[in-house]
ZAMARGU-4260 file (C-alpha; in steps of 0.2 Angstrom, whole numbers, plus 5000, padded with zeros to 4 digits):
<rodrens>
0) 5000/5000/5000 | 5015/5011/5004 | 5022/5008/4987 | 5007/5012/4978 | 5005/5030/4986
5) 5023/5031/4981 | 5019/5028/4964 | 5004/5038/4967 | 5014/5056/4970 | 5026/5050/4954
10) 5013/5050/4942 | 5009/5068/4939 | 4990/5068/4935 | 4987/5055/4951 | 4998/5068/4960
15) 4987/5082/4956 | 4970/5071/4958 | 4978/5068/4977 | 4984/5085/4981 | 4966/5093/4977
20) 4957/5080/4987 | 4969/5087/5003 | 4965/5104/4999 | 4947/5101/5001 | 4949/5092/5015
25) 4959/5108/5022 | 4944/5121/5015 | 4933/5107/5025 | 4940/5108/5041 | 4940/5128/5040
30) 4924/5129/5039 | 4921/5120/5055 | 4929/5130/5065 | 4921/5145/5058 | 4907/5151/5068
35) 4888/5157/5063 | 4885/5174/5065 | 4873/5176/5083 | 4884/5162/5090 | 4895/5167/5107
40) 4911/5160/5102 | 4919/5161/5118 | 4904/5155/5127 | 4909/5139/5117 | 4924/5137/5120
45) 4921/5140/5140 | 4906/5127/5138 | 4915/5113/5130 | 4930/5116/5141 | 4920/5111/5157
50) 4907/5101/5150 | 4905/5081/5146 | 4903/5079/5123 | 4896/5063/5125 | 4877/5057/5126
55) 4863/5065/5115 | 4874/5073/5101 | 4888/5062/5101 | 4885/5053/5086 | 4882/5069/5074
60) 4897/5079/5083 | 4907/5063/5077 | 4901/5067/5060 | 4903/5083/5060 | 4920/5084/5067
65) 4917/5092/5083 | 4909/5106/5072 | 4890/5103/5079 | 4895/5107/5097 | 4904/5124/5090
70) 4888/5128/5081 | 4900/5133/5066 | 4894/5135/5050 | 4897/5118/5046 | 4888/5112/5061
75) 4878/5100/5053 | 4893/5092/5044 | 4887/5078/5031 | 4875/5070/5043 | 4861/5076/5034
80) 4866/5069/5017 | 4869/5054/5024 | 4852/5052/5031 | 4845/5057/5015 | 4855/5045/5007
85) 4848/5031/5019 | 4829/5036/5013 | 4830/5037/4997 | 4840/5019/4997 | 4827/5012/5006
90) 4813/5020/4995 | 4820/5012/4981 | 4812/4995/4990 | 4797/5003/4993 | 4792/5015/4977
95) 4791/5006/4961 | 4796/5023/4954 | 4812/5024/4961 | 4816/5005/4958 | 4812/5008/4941
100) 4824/5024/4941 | 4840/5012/4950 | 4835/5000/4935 | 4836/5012/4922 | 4854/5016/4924
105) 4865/5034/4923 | 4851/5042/4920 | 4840/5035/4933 | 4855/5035/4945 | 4856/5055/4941
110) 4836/5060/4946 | 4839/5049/4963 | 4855/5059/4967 | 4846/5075/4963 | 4831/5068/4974
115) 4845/5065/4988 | 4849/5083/4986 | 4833/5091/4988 | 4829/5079/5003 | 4847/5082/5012
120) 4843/5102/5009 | 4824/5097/5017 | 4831/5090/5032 | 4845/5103/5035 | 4832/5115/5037
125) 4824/5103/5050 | 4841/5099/5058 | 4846/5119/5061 | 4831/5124/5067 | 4830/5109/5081
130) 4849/5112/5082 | 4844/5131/5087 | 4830/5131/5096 | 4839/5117/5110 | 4854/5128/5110
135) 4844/5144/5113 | 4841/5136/5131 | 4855/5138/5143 | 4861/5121/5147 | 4853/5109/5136
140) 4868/5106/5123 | 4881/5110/5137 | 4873/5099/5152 | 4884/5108/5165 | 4884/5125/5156
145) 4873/5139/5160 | 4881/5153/5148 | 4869/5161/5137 | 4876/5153/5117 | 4865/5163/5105
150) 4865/5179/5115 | 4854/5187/5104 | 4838/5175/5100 | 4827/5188/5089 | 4817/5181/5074
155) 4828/5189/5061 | 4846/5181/5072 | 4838/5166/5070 | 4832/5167/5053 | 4849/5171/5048
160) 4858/5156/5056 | 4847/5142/5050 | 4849/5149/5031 | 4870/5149/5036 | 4869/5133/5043
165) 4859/5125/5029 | 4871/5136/5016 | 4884/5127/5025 | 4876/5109/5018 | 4877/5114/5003
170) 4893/5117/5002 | 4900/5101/5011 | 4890/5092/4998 | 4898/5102/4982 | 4912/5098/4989
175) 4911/5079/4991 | 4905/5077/4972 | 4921/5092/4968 | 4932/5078/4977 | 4922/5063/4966
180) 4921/5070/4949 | 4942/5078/4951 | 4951/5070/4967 | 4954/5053/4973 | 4942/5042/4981
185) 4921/5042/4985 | 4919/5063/4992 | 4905/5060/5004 | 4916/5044/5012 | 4932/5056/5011
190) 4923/5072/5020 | 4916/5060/5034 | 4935/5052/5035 | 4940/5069/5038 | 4928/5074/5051
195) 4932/5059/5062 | 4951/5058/5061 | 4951/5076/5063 | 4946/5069/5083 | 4959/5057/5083
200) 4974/5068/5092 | 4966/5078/5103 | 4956/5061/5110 | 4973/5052/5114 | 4982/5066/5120
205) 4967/5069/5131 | 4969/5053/5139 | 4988/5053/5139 | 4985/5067/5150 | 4968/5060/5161
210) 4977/5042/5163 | 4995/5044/5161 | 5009/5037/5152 | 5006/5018/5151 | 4988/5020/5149
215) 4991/5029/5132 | 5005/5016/5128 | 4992/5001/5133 | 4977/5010/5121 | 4989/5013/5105
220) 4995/4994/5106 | 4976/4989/5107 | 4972/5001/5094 | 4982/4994/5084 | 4976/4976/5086
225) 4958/4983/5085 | 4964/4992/5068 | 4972/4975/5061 | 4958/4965/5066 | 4945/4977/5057
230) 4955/4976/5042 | 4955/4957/5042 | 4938/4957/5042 | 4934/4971/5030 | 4944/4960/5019
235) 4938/4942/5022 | 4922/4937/5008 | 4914/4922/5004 | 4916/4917/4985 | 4901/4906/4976
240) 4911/4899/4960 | 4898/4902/4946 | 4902/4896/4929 | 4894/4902/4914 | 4889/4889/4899
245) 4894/4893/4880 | 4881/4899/4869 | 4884/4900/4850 | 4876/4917/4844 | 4877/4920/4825
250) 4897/4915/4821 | 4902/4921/4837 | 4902/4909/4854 | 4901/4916/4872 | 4903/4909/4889
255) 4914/4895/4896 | 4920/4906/4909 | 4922/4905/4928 | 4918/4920/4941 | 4913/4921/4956
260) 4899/4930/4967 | 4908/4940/4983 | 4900/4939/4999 | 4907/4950/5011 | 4907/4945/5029
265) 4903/4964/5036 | 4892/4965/5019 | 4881/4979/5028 | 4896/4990/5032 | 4894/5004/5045
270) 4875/5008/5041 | 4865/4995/5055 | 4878/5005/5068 | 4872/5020/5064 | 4854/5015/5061
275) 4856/5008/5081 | 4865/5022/5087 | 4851/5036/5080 | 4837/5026/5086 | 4844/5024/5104
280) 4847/5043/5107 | 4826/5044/5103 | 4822/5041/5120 | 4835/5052/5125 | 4830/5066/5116
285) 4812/5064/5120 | 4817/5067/5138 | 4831/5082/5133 | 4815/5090/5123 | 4802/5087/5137
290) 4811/5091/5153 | 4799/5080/5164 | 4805/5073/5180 | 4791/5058/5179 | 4794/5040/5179
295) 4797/5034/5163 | 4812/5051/5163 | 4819/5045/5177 | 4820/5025/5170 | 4828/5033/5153
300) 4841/5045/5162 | 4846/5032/5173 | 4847/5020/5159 | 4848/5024/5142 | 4859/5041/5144
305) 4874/5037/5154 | 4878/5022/5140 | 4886/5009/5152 | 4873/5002/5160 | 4869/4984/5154
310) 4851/4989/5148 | 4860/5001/5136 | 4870/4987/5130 | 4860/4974/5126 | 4848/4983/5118
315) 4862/4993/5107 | 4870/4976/5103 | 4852/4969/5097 | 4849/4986/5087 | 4864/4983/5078
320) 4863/4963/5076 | 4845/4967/5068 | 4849/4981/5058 | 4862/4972/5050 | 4850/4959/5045
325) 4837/4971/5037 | 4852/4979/5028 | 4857/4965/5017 | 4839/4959/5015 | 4837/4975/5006
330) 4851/4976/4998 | 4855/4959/4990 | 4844/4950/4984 | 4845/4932/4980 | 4830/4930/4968
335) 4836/4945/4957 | 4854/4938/4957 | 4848/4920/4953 | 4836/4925/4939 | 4852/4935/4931
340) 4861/4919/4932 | 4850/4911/4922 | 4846/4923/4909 | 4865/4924/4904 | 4869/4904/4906
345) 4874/4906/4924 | 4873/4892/4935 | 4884/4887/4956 | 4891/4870/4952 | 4879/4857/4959
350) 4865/4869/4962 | 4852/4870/4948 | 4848/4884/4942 | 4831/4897/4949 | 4824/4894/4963
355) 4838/4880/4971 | 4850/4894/4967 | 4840/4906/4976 | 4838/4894/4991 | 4857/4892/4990
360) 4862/4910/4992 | 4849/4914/5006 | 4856/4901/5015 | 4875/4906/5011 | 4871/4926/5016
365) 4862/4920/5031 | 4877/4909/5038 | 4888/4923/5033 | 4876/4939/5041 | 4879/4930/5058
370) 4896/4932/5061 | 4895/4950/5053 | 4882/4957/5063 | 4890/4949/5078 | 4910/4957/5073
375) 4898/4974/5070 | 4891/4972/5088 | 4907/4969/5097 | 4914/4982/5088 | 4903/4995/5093
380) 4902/4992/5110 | 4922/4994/5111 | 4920/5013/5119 | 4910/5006/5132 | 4918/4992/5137
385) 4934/5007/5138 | 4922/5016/5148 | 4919/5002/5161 | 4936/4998/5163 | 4945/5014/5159
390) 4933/5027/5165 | 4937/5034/5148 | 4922/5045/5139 | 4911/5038/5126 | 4923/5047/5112
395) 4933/5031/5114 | 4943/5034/5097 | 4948/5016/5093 | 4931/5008/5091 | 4911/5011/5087
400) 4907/5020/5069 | 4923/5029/5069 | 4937/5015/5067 | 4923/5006/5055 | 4922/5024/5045
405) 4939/5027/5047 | 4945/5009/5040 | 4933/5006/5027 | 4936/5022/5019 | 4955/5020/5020
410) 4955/5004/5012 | 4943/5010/4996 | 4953/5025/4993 | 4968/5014/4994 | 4961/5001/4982
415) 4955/5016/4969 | 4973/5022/4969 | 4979/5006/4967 | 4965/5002/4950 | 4970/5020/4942
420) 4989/5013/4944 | 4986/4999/4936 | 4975/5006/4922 | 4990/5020/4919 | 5003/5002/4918
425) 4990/4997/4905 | 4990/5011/4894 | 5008/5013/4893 | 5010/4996/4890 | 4997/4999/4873
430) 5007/5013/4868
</rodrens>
């Protein structure tokens, strides 16, 4: 992998490809530190230096790359795409009309991606004003903060910051597709890569000065085995040989050859962890919303907020286990793939060909989903195991969403690099 990033910086159009993808990244970062006009900037900065970041808006301040809890202008960061992105995947199962559009190629592709961008626009709109209004209420972002954050709470102040913050992403999204159509790699993935590793330094250093020197020592060296051992199984994939039968057409004759369909064992990929982790902070913000002190309040504060209790656990580790599940039936299915087979002359050696081959592979992604969605689980209750034995905070950086972003993004820009390498070797070979 080295070697090909060295090769990367050598070849002079990859070099500049790479080089405009960091200066995006760079103009991304700026603009979350930034703050939106009516925001107290050193109110901030004195809230976040005395209060806890974890709990209700941990998971979007993760995305955001601490930008949410700054209230910059890129507050909102790429959550909202992402969640737009979520819907308008799973409409496609849903709406005849958007699973016509997936089937009708580039063109249907284009009027879901535009759809995308209309519902992401929609939903940062919702997002700032809920954003806002909360942080318009002395200590409800900050919970042991009571300075005043939007000091000047007229219609017109307010007005003003929901149009910047939903300006703002905009912008994050025109960058991503800048990044896709002239940098390296997928620009959604790369901006959320950059949000999250932009944490990475300040939440080691934060415990090399909390838990001392070994600690620190003892978390990189299991960091690093956590790092390995996601990559291992990022990587692994169950093959199904399939082997195609020759067909004489005309003069010409086609087929006799030998593939294979790719199973992966994490097919679902981060989506079921963050599925989970959304719809556990409901209760949480119900109560945050609400402010009652009644029974069922008190039941979720003392269970559902602090993140370490065994309640919290379970039912974070089933969330994920059934997520992952629901995913993967969505997203690959067996019929669909099976009637391909046979329309082309495909056929698993020793399985006949429709409904048996269907069968086969529903009972292949099964076997395979299990250790998956277990390996997600385990995963992403890595930050509170740290929390139990560490008294570390929930921004645990090796493990949850962020070492699975963090990783899986890595290895697919890596691999991209890697294809536009050896598609440069073959063109100079032509030549």
């Amino acid at each position: 992998m080295l070697s090909a990033f060295g090769k990367a910086f050598k070849t002079p159009d990859l070099r500049r490809k790479i080089f405009f993808t960091l200066s995006i990244m760079a103009l991304f970062r700026f603009g979350s530190v930034v703050p939106t006009p009516g925001v107290s900037y050193v109110n901030v900065q004195e809230c976040l230096k005395t209060s806890d970041t974890g709990g209700l808006f941990g998971l979007i301040n993760l995305f955001s790359g601490g930008a949410l809890l700054q209230l910059s202008i890129f507050a909102l960061g790429i959550m909202p795409y992402i969640t737009a992105s979520i819907i308008v995947q799973l409409l496609t199962v849903v709406i005849p009309r958007f699973e016509a559009l997936k089937k009708e190629g580039q063109s249907g592709t284009a009027k879901l991606t535009q759809y995308t961008r209309y519902l992401t626009i929609g939903l940062a709109i919702l997002q700032s004003t809920g954003l806002i209004a909360v942080a318009r209420i002395q200590g409800r972002i900050f919970a042991n903060c009571s300075l005043p954050i939007i000091p000047d709470t007229s219609m017109t102040r307010i007005i003003t910051m929901i149009a910047v913050m939903t300006a703002g992403t905009s912008v994050i999204m025109w960058l991503g597709e800048l990044i896709t159509d002239r940098g390296v790699g997928n620009g959604m993935s790369i901006l959320i890569f950059t949000s999250i590793a932009a944490t990475f330094p300040g939440q080691l250093w934060s415990i090399r000065l909390q838990k001392g020197l070994f600690a620190f020592l003892f978390i990189l060296a299991v960091g690093v085995l956590i790092v390995a051992a996601v990559v291992f199984v990022e990587q692994a994939q169950r093959r199904i040989p399939v082997q195609y039968a020759k067909r004489q057409v005309g003069r010409q004759q086609y087929g006799g050859t030998s593939t294979y369909i790719p199973i992966k064992v994490n097919q679902a990929g981060v989506i079921p962890v963050i599925f989970a982790s959304s719809l556990l902070y409901i209760p949480s913000l119900l109560v945050n919303f609400s402010g009652s002190t009644a029974g069922w309040a008190s039941w979720v504060s003392r269970n559902f907020i602090q993140g370490d209790h065994p309640i919290y656990v379970a039912t974070y580790a089933f969330l994920i286990i059934f997520f992952t599940y629901f995913y993967v039936a969505i997203t690959f299915n067996p019929d669909e793939v099976a009637e391909n087979m046979k329309k082309y002359g495909g056929f698993i050696p020793g399985i006949r060909a429709g409904r048996p081959t269907s069968e086969y592979l529903q009972y292949v992604l099964s076997r395979v989903t299990a250790p998956g969605s277990l390996y997600l689980a385990f995963v992403a209750i890595i930050p509170i195991i740290a929390l139990i034995l560490f008294q570390a905070s929930q921004n645990f950086p090796f493990g949850g969403t962020a070492i699975l972003i963090v990783v899986g993004v890595g290895l697919d820009t890596a691999k991209q690099i890697e294809s536009q390498l050896q598609q440069r070797s073959y063109e100079g070979f032509l030549k």
